[in-house]
Rosetta silent file (secondary structure, phi, psi, omega in degrees, C-alpha in Angstrom):
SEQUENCE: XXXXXXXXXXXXXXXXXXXXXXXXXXXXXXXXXXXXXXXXXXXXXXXXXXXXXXXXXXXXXXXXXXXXXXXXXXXXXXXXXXXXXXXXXXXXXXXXXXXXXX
SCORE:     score description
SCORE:     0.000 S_00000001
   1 L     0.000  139.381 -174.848   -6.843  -25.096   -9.518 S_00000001
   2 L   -89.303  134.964  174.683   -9.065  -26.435  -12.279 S_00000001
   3 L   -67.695  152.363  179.600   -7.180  -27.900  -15.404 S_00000001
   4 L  -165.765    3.349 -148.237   -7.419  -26.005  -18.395 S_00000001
   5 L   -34.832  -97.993 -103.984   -3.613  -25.723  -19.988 S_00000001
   6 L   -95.032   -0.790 -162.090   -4.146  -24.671  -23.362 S_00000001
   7 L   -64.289  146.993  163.375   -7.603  -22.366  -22.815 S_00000001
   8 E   -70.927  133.001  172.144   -6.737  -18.619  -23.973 S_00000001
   9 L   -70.316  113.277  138.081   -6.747  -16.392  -21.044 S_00000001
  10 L   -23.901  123.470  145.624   -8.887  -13.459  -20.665 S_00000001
  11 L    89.888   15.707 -172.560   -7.287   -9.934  -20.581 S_00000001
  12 H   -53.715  -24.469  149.120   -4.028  -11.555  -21.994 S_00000001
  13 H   -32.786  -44.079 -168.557   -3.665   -8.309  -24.123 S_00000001
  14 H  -103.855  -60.416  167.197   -2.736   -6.413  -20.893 S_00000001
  15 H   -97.112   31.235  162.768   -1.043   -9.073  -18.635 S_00000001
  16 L    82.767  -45.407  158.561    0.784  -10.913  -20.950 S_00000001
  17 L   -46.169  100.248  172.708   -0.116  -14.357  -20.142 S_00000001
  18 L   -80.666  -34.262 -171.355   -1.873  -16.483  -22.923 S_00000001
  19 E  -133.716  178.468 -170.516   -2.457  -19.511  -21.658 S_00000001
  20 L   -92.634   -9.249  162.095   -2.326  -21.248  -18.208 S_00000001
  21 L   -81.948  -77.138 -176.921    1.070  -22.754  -18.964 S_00000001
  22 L   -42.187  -10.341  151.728    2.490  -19.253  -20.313 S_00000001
  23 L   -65.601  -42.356 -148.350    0.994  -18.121  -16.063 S_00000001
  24 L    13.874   94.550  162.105    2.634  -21.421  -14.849 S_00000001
  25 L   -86.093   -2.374  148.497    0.721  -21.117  -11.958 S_00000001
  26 L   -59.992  -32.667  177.017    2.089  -24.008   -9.735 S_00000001
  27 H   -75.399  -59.115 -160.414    5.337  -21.937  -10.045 S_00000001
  28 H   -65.763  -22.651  175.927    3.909  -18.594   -9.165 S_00000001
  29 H   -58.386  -49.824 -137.323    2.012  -20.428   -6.020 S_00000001
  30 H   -81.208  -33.475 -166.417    5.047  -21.700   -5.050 S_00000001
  31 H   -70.450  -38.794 -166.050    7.300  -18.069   -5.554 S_00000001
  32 H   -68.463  -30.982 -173.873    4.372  -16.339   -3.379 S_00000001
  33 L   -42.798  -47.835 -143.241    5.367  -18.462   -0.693 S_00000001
  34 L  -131.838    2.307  166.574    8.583  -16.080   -0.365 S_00000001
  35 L  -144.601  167.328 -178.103    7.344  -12.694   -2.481 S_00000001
  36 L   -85.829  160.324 -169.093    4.241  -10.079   -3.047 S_00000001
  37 L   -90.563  150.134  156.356    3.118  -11.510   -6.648 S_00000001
  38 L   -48.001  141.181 -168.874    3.376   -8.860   -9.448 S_00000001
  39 H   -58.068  -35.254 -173.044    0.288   -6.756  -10.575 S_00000001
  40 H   -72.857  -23.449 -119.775    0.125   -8.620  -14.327 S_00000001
  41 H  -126.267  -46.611 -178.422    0.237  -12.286  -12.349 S_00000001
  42 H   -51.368  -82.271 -179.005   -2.829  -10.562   -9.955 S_00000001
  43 H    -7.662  -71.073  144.220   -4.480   -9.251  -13.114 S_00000001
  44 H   -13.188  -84.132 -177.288   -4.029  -12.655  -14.700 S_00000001
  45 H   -49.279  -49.389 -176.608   -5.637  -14.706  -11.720 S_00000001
  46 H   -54.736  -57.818 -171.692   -8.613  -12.147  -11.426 S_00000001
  47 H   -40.237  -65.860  169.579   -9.205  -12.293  -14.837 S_00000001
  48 L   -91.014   57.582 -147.294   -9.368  -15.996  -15.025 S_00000001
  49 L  -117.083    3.844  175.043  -10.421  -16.729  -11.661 S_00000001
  50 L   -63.101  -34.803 -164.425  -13.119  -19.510  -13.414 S_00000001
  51 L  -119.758   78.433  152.013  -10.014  -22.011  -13.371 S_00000001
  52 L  -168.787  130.293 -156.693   -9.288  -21.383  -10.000 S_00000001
  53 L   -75.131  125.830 -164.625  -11.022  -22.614   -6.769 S_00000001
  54 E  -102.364  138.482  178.145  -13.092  -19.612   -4.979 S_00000001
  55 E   -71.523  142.076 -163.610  -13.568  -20.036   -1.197 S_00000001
  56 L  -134.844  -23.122  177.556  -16.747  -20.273    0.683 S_00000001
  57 L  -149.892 -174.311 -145.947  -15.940  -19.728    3.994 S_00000001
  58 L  -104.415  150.312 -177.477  -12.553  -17.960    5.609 S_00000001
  59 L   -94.363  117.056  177.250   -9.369  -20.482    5.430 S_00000001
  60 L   -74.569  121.510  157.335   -8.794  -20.911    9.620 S_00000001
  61 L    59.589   46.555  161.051   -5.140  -20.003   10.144 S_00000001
  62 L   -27.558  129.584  171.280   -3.812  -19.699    6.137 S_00000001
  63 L   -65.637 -178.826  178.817    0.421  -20.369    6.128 S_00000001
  64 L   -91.817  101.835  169.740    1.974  -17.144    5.134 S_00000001
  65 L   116.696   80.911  165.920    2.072  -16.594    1.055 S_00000001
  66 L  -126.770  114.853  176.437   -1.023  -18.536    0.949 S_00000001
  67 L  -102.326  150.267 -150.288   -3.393  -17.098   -1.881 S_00000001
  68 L  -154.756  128.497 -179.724   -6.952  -17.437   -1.254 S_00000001
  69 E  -127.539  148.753  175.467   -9.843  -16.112   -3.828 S_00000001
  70 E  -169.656  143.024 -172.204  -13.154  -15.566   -2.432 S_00000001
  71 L   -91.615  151.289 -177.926  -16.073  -13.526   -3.818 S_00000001
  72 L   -70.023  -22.439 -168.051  -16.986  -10.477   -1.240 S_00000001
  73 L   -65.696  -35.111 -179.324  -20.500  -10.758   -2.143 S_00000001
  74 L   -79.536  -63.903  172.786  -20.612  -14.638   -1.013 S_00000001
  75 L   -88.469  118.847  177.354  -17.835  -13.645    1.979 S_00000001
  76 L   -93.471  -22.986  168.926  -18.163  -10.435    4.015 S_00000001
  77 L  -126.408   80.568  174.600  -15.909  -11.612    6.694 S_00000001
  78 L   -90.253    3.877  173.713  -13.087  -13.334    5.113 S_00000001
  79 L   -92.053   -9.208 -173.566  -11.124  -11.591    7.729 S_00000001
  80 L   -98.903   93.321  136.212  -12.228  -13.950   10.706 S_00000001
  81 L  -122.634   52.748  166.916   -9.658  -16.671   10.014 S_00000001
  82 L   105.222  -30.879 -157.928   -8.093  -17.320   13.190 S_00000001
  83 L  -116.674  171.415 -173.460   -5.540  -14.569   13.344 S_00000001
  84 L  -109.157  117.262  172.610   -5.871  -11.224   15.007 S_00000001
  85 L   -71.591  160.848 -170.268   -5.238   -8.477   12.717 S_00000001
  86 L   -96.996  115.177 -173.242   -3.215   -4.839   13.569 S_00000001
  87 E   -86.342 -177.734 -176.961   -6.148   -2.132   13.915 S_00000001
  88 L  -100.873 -170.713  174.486   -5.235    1.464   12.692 S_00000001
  89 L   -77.708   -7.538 -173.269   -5.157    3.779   15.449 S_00000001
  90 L   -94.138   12.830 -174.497   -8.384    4.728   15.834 S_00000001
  91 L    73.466   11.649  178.679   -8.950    1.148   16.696 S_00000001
  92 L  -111.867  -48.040  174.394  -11.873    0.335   14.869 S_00000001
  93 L  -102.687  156.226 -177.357  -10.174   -0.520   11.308 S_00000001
  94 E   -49.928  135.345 -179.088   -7.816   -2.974    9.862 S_00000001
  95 L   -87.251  110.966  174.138   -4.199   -1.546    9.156 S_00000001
  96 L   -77.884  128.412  129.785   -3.776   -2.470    4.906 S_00000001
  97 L    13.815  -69.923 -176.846   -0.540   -3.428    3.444 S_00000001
  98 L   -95.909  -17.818  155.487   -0.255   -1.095    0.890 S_00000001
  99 L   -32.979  -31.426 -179.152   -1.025    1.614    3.281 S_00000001
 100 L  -102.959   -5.999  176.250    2.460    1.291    4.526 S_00000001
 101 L   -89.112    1.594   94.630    3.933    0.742    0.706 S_00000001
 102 L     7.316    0.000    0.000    2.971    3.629    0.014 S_00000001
């Protein structure tokens, strides 16, 4: 993550965050480790994804609650990093997450 503490946030109106200390995003790294992050704390990172380091190629074998930004246009297969993903049944596509939160 690129320093920035005091910079105004983008979209803070909606997800609350003003600044990158009011995100405390070394905490929220650390919390992801062991939870799904909340929608304003996504919002937040997307928003402001300038002071955060974007991904160029797929992170081989990521720990688990590892967040990883990458643009799709620059990656198209950010899915080949080392692990074998759970296909749906018809076998061709990837089984989602929120497909089962749902």
């Amino acid at each position: 993550m690129e320093d920035g503490g005091c910079a105004r946030l983008v979209g803070a109106e909606i997800h609350g965050f003003h600044t990158l200390q009011d995100l405390d995003v070394k905490n929220m790294l650390e919390e992801a480790k062991s939870r799904w992050l909340r929608p304003n704390e996504i919002h937040a990172i997307l928003c402001n994804h300038r002071y955060f380091s974007i991904q160029a190629k797929p992170v081989n074998m990521p720990k688990s609650g590892t967040i990883v930004l990458f643009d799709r246009k620059m990656l198209r297969n950010f899915r080949k990093d080392g692990y074998n993903w759970k296909k749906k049944k018809d076998g061709k596509t990837i089984k989602e997450a929120h497909e089962h939160l749902k």
